[in-house]
C-alpha positions as CSV (number, residue, x, y, z in Angstrom):
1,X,92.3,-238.9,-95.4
2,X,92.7,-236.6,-98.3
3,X,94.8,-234.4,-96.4
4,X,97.0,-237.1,-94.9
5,X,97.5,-238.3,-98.3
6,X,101.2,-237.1,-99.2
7,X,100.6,-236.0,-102.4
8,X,98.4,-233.1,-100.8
9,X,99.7,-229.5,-101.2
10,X,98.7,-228.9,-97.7
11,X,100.7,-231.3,-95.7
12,X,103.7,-229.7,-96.9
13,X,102.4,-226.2,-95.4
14,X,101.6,-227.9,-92.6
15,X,105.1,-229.1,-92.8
16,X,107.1,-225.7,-93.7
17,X,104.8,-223.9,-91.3
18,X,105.8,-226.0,-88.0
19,X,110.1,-226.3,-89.0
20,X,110.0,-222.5,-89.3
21,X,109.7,-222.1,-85.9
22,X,112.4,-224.5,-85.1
23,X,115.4,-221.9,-84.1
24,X,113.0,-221.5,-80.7
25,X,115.0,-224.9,-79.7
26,X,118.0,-223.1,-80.2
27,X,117.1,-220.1,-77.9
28,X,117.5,-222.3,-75.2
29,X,116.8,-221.8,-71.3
30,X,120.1,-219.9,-70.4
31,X,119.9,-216.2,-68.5
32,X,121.6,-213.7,-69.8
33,X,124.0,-212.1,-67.5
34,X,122.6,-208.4,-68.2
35,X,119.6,-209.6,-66.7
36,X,121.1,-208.3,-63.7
37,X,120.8,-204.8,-63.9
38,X,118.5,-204.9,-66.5
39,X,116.4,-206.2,-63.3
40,X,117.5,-204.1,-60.5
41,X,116.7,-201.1,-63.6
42,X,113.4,-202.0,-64.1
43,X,113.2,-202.4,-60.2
44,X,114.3,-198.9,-59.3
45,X,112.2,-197.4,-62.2
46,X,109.1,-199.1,-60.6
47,X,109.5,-197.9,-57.0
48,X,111.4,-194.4,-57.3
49,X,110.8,-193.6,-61.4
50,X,113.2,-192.6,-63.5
51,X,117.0,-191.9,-62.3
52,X,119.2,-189.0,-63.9
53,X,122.1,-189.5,-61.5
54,X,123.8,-193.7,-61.3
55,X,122.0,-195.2,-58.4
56,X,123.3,-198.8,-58.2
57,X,127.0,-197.7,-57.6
58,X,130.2,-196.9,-54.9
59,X,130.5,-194.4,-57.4
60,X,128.7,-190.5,-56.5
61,X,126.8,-188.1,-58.6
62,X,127.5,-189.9,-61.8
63,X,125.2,-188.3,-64.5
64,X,123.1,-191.3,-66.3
65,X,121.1,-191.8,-68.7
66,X,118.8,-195.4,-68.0
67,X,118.5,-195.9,-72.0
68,X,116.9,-198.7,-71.5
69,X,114.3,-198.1,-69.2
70,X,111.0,-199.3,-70.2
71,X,112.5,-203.0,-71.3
72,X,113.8,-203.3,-68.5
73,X,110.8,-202.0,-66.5
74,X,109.0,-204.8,-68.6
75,X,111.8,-207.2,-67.9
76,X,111.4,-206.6,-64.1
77,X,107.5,-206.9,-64.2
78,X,107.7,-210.4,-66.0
79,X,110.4,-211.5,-63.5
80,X,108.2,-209.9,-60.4
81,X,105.0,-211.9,-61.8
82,X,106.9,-215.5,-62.8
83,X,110.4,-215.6,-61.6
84,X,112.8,-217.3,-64.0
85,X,110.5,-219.5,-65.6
86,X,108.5,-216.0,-66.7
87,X,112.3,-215.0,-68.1
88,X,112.6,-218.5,-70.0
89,X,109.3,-217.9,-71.2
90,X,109.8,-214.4,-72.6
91,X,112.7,-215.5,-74.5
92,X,111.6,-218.4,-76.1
93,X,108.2,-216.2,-77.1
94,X,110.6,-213.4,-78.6
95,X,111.9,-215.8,-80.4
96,X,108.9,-217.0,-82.2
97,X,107.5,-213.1,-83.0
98,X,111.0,-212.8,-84.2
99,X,110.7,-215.9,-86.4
100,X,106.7,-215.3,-87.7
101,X,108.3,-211.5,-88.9
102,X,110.8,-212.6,-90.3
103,X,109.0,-214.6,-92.2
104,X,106.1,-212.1,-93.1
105,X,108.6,-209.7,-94.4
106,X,110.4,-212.7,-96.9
107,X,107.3,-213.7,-98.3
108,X,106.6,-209.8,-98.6
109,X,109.5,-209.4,-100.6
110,X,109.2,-212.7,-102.3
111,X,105.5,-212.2,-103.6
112,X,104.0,-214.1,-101.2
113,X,106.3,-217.7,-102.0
114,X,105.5,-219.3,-98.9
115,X,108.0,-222.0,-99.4
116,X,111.2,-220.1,-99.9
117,X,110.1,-217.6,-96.9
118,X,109.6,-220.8,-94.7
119,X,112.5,-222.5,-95.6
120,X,114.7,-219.3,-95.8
121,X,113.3,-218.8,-91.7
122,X,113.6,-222.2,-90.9
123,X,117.4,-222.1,-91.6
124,X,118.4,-218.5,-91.3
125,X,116.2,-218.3,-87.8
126,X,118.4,-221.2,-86.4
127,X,121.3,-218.9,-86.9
128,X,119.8,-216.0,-84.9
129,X,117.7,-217.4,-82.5
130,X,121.0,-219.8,-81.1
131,X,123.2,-216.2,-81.1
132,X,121.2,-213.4,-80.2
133,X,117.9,-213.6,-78.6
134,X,118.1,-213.8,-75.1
135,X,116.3,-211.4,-72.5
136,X,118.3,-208.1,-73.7
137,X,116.6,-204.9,-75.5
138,X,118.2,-206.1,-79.0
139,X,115.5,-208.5,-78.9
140,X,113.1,-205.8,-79.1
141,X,114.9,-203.1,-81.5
142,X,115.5,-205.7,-83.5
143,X,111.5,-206.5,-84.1
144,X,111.2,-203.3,-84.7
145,X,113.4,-202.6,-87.3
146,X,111.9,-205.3,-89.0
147,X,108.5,-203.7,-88.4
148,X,109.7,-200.7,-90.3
149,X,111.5,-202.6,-93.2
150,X,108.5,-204.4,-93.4
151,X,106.1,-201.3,-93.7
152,X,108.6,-199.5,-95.9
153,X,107.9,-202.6,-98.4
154,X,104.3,-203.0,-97.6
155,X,103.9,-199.5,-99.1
156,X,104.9,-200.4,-102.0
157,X,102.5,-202.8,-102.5
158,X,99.5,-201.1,-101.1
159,X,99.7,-197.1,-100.6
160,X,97.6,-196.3,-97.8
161,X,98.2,-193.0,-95.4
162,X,97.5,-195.1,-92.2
163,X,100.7,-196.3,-92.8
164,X,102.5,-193.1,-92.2
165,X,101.0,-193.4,-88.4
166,X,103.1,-196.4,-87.6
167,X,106.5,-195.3,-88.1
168,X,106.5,-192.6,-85.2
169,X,105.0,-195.0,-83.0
170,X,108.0,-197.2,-83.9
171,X,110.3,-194.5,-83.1
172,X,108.5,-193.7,-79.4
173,X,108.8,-197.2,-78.6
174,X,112.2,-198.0,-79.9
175,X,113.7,-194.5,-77.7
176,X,112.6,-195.9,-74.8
177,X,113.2,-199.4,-75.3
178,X,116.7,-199.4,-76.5
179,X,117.5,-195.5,-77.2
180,X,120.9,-196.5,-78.1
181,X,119.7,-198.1,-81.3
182,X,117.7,-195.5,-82.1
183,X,119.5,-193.9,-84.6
184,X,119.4,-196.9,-86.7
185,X,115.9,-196.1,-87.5
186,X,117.0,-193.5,-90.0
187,X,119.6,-195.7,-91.1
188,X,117.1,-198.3,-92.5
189,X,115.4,-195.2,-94.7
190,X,119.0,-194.4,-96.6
191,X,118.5,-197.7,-99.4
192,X,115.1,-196.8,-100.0
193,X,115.7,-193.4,-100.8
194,X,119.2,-194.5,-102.6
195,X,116.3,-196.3,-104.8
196,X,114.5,-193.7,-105.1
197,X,117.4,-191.1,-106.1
198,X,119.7,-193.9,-109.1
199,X,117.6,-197.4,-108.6
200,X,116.9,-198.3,-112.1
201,X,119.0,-195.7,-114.0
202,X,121.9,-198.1,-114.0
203,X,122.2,-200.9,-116.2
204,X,123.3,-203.8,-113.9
205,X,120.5,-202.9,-111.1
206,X,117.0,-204.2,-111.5
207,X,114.0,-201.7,-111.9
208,X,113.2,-199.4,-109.3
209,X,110.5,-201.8,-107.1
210,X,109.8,-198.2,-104.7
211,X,106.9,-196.5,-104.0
212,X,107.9,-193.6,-101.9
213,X,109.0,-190.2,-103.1
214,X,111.9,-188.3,-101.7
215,X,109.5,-185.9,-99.9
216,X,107.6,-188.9,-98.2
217,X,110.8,-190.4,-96.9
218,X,111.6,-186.6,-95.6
219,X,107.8,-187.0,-94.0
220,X,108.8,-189.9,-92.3
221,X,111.7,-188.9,-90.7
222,X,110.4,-185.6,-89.3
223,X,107.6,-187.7,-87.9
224,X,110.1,-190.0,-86.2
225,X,112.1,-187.3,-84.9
226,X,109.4,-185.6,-83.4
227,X,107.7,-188.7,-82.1
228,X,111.3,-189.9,-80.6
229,X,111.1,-186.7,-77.9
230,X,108.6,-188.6,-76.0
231,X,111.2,-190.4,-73.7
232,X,112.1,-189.0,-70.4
233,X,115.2,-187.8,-71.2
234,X,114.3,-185.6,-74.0
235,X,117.1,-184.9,-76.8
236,X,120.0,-186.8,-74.7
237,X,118.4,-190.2,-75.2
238,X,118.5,-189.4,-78.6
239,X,122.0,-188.5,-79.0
240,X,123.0,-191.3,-76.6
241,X,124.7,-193.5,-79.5
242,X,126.9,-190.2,-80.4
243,X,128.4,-190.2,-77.0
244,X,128.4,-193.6,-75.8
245,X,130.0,-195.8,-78.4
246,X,133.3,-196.2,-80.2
247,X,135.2,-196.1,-77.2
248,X,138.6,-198.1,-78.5
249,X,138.8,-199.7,-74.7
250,X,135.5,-201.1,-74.7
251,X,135.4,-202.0,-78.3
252,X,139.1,-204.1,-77.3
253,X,137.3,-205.9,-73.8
254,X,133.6,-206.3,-74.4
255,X,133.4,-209.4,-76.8
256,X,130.3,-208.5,-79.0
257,X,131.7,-205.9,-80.4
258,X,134.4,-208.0,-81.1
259,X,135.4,-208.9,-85.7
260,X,133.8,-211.5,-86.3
261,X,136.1,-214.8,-87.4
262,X,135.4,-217.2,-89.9
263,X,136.7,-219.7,-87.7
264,X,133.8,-219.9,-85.5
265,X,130.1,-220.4,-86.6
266,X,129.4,-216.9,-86.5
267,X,131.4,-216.5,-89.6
268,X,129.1,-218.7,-91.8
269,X,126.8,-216.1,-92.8
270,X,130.0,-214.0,-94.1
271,X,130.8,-217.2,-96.6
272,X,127.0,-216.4,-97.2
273,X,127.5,-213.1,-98.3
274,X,130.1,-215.0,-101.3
275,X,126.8,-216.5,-102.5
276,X,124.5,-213.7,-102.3
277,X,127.3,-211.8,-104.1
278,X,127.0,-214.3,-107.4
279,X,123.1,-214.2,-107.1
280,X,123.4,-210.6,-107.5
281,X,126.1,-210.7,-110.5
282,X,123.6,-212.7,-112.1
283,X,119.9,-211.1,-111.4
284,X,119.4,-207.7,-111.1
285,X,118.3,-207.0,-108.0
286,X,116.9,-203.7,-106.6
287,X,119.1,-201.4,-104.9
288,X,117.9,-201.4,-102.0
289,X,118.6,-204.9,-101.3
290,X,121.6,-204.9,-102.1
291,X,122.3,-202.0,-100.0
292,X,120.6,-203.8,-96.9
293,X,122.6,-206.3,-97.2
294,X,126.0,-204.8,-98.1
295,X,125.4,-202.2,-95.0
296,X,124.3,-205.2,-92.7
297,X,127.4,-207.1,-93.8
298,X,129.8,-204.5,-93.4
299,X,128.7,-203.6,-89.9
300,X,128.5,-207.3,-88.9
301,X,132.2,-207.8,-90.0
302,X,132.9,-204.5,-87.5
303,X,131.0,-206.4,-84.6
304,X,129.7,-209.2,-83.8
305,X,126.8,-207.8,-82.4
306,X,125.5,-206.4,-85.5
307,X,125.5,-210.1,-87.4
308,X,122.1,-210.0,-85.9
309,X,120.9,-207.2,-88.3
310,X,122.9,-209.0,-91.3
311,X,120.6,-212.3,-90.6
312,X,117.7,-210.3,-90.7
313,X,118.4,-208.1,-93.9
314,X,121.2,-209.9,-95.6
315,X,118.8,-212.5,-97.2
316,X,116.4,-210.1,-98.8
317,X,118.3,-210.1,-102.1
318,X,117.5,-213.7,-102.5
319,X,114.1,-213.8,-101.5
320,X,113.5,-211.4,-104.4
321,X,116.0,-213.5,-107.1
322,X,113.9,-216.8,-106.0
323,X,110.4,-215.3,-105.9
324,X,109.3,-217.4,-109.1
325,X,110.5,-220.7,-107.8
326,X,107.9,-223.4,-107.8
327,X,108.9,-224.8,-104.1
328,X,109.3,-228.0,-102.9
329,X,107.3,-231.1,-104.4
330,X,106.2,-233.6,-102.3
331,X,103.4,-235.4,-104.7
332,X,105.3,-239.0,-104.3
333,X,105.2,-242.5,-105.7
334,X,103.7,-244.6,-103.1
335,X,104.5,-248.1,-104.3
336,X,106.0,-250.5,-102.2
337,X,109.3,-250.1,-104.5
338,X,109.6,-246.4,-103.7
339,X,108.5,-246.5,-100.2
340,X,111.3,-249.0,-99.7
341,X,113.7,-247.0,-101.5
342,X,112.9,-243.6,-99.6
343,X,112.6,-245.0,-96.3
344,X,115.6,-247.2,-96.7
345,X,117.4,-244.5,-97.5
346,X,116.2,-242.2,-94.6
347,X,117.0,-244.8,-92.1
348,X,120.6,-245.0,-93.3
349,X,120.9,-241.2,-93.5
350,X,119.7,-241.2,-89.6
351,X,121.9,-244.3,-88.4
352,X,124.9,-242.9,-89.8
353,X,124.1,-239.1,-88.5
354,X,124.1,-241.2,-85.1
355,X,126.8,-243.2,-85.1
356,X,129.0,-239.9,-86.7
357,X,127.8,-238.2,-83.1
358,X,128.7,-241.4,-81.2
359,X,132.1,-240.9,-82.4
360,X,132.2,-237.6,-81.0
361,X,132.0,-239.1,-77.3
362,X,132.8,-235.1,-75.9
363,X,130.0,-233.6,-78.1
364,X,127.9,-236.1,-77.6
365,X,127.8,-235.8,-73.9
366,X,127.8,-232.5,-73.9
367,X,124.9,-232.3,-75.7
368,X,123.1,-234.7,-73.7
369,X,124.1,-232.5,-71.0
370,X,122.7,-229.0,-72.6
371,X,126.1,-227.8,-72.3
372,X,125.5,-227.0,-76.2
373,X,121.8,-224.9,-76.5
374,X,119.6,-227.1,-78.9
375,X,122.3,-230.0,-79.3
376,X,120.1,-232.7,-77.3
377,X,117.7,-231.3,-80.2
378,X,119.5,-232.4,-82.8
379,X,119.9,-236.3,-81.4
380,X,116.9,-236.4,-80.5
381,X,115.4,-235.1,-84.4
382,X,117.7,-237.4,-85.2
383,X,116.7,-240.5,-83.3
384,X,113.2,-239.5,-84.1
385,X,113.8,-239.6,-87.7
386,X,115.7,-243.2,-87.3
387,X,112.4,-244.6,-85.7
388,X,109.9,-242.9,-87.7
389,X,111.8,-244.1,-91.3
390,X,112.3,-247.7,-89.4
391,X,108.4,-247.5,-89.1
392,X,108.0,-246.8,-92.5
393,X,110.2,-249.0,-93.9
394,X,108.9,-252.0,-92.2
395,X,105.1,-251.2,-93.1
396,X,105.8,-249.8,-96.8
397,X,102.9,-252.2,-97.8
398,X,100.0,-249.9,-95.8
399,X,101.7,-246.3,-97.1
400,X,101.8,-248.2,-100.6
401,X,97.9,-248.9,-99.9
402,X,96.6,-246.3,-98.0
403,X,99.4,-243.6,-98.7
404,X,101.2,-241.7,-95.9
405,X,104.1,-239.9,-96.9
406,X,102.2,-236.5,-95.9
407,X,101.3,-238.0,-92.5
408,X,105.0,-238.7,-91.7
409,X,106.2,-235.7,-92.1
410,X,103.3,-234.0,-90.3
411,X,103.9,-235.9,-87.4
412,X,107.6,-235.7,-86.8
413,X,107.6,-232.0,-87.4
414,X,104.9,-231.8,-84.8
415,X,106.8,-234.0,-82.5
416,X,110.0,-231.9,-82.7
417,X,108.1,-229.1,-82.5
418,X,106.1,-230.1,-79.2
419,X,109.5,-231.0,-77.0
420,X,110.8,-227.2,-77.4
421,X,109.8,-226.8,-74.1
422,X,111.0,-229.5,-72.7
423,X,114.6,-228.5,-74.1
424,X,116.0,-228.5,-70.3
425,X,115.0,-227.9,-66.8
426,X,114.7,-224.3,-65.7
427,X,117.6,-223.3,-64.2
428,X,117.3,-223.6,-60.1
429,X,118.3,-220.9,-57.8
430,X,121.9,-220.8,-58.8
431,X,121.6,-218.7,-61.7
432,X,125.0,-217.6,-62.8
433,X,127.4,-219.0,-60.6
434,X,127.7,-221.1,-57.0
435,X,130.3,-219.0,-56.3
436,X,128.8,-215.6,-56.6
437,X,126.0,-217.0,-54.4
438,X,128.0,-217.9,-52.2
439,X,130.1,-214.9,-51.7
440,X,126.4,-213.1,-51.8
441,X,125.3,-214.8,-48.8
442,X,128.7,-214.1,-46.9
443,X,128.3,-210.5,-47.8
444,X,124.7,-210.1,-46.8
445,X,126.2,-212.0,-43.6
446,X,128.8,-209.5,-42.9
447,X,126.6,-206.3,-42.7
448,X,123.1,-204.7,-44.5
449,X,123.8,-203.5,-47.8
450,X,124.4,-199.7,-46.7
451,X,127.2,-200.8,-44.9
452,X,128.7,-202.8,-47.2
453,X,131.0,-201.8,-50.6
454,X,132.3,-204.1,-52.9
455,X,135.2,-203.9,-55.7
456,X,133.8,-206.5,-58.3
457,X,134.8,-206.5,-62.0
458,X,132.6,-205.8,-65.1
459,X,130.9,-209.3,-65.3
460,X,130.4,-209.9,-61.7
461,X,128.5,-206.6,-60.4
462,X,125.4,-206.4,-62.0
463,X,124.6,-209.7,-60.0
464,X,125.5,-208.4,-56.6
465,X,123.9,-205.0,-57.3
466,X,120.5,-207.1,-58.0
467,X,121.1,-208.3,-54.5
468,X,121.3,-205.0,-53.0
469,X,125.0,-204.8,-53.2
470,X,126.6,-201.4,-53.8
471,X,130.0,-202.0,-56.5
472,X,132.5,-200.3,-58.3
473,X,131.7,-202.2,-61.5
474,X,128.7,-203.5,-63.5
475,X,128.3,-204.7,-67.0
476,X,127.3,-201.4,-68.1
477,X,130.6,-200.2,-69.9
478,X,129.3,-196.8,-71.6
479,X,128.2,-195.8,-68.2
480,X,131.8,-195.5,-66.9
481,X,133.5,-193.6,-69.4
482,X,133.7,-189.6,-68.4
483,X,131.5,-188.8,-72.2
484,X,128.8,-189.6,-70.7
485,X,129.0,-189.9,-66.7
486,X,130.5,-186.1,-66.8
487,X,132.5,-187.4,-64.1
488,X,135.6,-190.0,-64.3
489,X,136.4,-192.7,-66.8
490,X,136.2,-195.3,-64.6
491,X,136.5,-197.9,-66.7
492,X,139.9,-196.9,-68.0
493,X,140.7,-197.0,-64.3
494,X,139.4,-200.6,-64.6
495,X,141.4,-201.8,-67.2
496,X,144.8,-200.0,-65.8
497,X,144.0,-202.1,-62.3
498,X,143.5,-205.0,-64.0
499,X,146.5,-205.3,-66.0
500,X,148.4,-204.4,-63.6
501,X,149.8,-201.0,-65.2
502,X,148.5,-199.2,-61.5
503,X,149.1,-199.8,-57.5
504,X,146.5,-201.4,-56.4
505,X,147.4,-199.8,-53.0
506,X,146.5,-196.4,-53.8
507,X,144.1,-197.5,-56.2
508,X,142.2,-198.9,-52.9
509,X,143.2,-195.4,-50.6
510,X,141.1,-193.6,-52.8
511,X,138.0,-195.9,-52.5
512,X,136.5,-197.1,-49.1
513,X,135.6,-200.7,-50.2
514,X,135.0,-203.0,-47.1
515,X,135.2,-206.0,-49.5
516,X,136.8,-207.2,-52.7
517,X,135.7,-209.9,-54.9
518,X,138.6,-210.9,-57.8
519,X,138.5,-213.4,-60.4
520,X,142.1,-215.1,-61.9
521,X,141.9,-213.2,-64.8
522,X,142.9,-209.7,-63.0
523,X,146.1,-208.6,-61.5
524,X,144.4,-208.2,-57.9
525,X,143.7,-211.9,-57.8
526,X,147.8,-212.5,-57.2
527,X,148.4,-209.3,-55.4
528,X,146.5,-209.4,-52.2
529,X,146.6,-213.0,-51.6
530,X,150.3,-212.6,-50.0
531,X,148.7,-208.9,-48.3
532,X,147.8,-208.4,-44.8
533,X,145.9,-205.7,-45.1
534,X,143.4,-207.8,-46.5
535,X,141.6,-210.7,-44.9
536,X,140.6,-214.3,-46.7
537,X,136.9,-214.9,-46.9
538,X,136.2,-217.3,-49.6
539,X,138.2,-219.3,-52.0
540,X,136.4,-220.9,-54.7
541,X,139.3,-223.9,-55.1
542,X,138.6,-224.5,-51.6
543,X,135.0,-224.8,-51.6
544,X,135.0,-226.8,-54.8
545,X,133.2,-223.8,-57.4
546,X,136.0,-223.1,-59.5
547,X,133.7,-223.0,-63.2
548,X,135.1,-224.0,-66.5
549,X,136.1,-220.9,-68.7
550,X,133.3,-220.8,-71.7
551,X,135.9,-220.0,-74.0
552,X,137.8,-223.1,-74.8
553,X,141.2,-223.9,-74.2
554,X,141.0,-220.9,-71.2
555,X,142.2,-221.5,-67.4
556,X,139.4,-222.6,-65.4
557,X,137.5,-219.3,-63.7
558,X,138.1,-218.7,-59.7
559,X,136.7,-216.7,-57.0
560,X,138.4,-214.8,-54.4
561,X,136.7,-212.7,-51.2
562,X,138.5,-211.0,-49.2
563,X,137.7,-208.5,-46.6
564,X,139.7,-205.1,-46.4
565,X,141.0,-205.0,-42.6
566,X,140.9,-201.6,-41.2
């Protein structure tokens, strides 16, 4: 019973070790909507190999670069082999290699304190698993630039030449994974050699905690860059990022690359950075950290997207401040007095956390719902908490006897830990919407799919495309601007149509579409309803799908398809 005896370092490992997994509640069962042609990718690359020229679209002899290939070969295989659940599976196990990583690399940096790393993963993992990992290549870039911050530290510590084998390996796997990130790779190696060049010649910055040598770093590089042409597109995958991003359009509609606002949670870690700030003003701290952290932050507050990469690296300047502190103690008084004092107070903590959520009758049910990923979570720890301190409190005589502090918290950690999968029911065979499903199976009705082309806007096609659908738009936004189709910028096209700013008439003479599915948030929506040219096949106000908008406050989201006369 030694172990179960609360006053036992090991209980609290136990402890730390099962709540830094917790942000897997918060990665919840959704699908992504780029699973789509992520899918039908993956597909295609499996049963005709890999495409140089768009194959999914109206659109003809569109040059194309499938950058992300081999995930979403992967993606497709999983999905061949288990359906959704196989999706909801990879996700949630993404998100626990994300979390044990994470973790390695704090306690790397924080000589090996295993309770700051856990409790820094427990918290900052919440934050990142309930934003960005989902079934999308970023899951798997961003493991790997962990890998490689982690090997650049490990080096430090142990200097072995095996290591030098890893990084091109890294690079091979990250070109053909997500090749649009690749460049990011080189990125990561700037702080260290910034350390290497002025860490520890300035009087504010800590010592120079570096083992690499300018010409290593150099070594590393060339190795990456050489490893990095092993991709089927050769020296274009690796100049994808050059060509493909910072258009001003895409960076206005597509909402992840998007400022982030301090308004919404996704701000918090940027009152974070306020903190980190006064650690550093106060500690010296290598360069390197600091410039991991000031590079992630600055790029997070330029997209939203990259607030991933600031939760990853941002913390690493505190891990090294705290590496010297002690942890949490946990060696507590067992008398009744205490017992009744502790437990007491627990049970008023957790009755007053739920009747606070009561009040919030909206939240509340929405949580119960799963509207909110993790919230039924959160009652639940809650709840559990409530019943296990009641427990405690009314047999404070045994724990006072026998001791059980240690066993308490060993349990309910093990408890919450064990109904992760049970967060929610797999989603059933309406995925995204009953209204695309529905207008799929009154398409697939009207003619085969070679027959058949479909104006959709940039959410919508990537779903019909997986259904064998050929459209005018998908979720892919780099591949319709002229930079790197070599063709049109169709997306520009896109935006003009739906604000309005062009005739939708001649818009439609230059495009043989024998259907035409329009949400309420484009122009067309109003324009061809009062048009005769164009033939009513499906309204989703009249079949009862209308969907509430995820943003709040917006109009409710409706379906039109029509059917272009000729």
């Amino acid at each position: 019973m030694r172990f179960f005896s609360g006053s036992n370092w090991d209980v609290k490992k136990v402890f730390l070790a099962i709540t830094m997994f917790l942000g897997v509640i918060f990665v919840g069962n959704s699908i992504n909507n780029d699973v789509w042609f992520l899918l039908n990718s993956g597909r295609y690359v499996e049963t005709y190999g890999i495409p140089h020229v768009e194959p999914f679209t109206v659109h003809e002899n569109l040059h194309f670069v499938m950058q992300q290939w081999l995930f979403a070969l992967m993606l497709w295989k999983i999905y061949a082999a288990w359906g959704l659940s196989g999706l909801i599976v990879f996700q949630w196990a993404a998100g626990a290699v994300l979390l044990y990583v994470f973790f390695k690399l704090n306690y790397l940096v924080s000589r090996g304190n295993f309770d700051l790393s856990a409790i820094m993963t427990c918290f900052i993992g919440i934050l990142f698993c309930a934003g960005f990992v989902c079934q999308r290549p970023w899951v798997a870039s961003h493991l790997i630039f962990m890998l490689e911050i982690f090997l650049l530290e490990y080096y430090s510590h142990k200097q072995s030449k095996w290591l030098f084998a890893l990084f091109p390996l890294l690079s091979v796997l990250l070109i053909n994974l997500h090749a649009a990130m690749w460049p990011m790779l080189f990125v990561f190696l700037l702080p260290y050699l910034a350390e290497m060049v002025i860490g520890g010649r300035i009087g504010f910055l800590g010592k120079c905690t570096v083992a690499w040598t300018w010409r290593k770093i150099i070594l590393l590089a060339a190795l990456m860059l050489a490893a990095a042409f092993v991709n089927p597109y050769g020296i274009e995958a690796m100049t994808y990022t050059y060509y493909s991003y910072g258009i001003v359009e895409i960076n206005r509609y597509i909402n992840e690359m998007a400022v982030v606002s301090i308004r919404t949670w996704l701000g918090l870690p940027i009152v974070s950075m306020f903190a980190v700030t006064a650690v550093y003003s106060r500690n010296k701290v290598p360069l390197h950290y600091i410039l991991l952290s000031a590079g992630t932050a600055l790029m997070s507050l330029l997209a939203i997207r990259s607030l991933f990469l600031y939760l990853l690296f941002g913390g690493l300047g505190v891990a090294y401040v705290y590496r010297n502190w002690k942890g949490l103690d946990i060696r507590l008084s067992n008398d009744v007095k205490s017992v009744r004092i502790r437990y007491g107070f627990m049970l008023a903590l957790s009755f007053l956390s739920l009747v606070s959520l009561w009040q919030s009758r909206e939240f509340f049910h929405k949580c119960v719902l799963g509207q909110y990923e993790g919230g039924i979570f959160v009652i639940a720890a809650v709840g559990l908490s409530m019943i296990v301190a009641l427990a405690a409190f009314l047999g404070r005589k045994i724990i006072s006897r026998e001791g059980g502090a240690g066993m308490v918290i060993a349990i309910t950690a093990l408890v919450v830990a064990a109904m992760i999968p049970f967060k929610s029911k797999v989603p059933d065979e309406v995925i995204m919407s009953r209204a695309w499903d529905d207008c799929v199976e009154i398409l697939q009705q009207r003619g085969s799919s070679e027959e058949l082309s479909v104006w959709t806007g940039y959410t919508e096609g990537g779903y019909l495309e997986f259904h064998g659908l050929r459209c005018y738009m998908d979720a892919r936004a780099e591949v319709f601007i002229k930079q790197v189709n070599a063709q049109k910028d169709i997306f520009h096209e896109y935006m003009m149509l739906c604000n309005g700013r062009i005739n939708y008439k001649e818009f439609m003479e230059n495009y043989h579409f024998t259907h035409i599915l329009v949400n309420n948030y484009e122009a067309l929506y109003e324009s061809l309803q009062d048009d005769d040219d164009y033939l009513l096949l499906y309204d989703s106000d009249e079949a009862g799908t209308t969907e509430e908008s995820s943003e709040e406050g917006a109009e409710p989201l409706k379906y039109r398809l029509y059917e272009v006369k000729r």
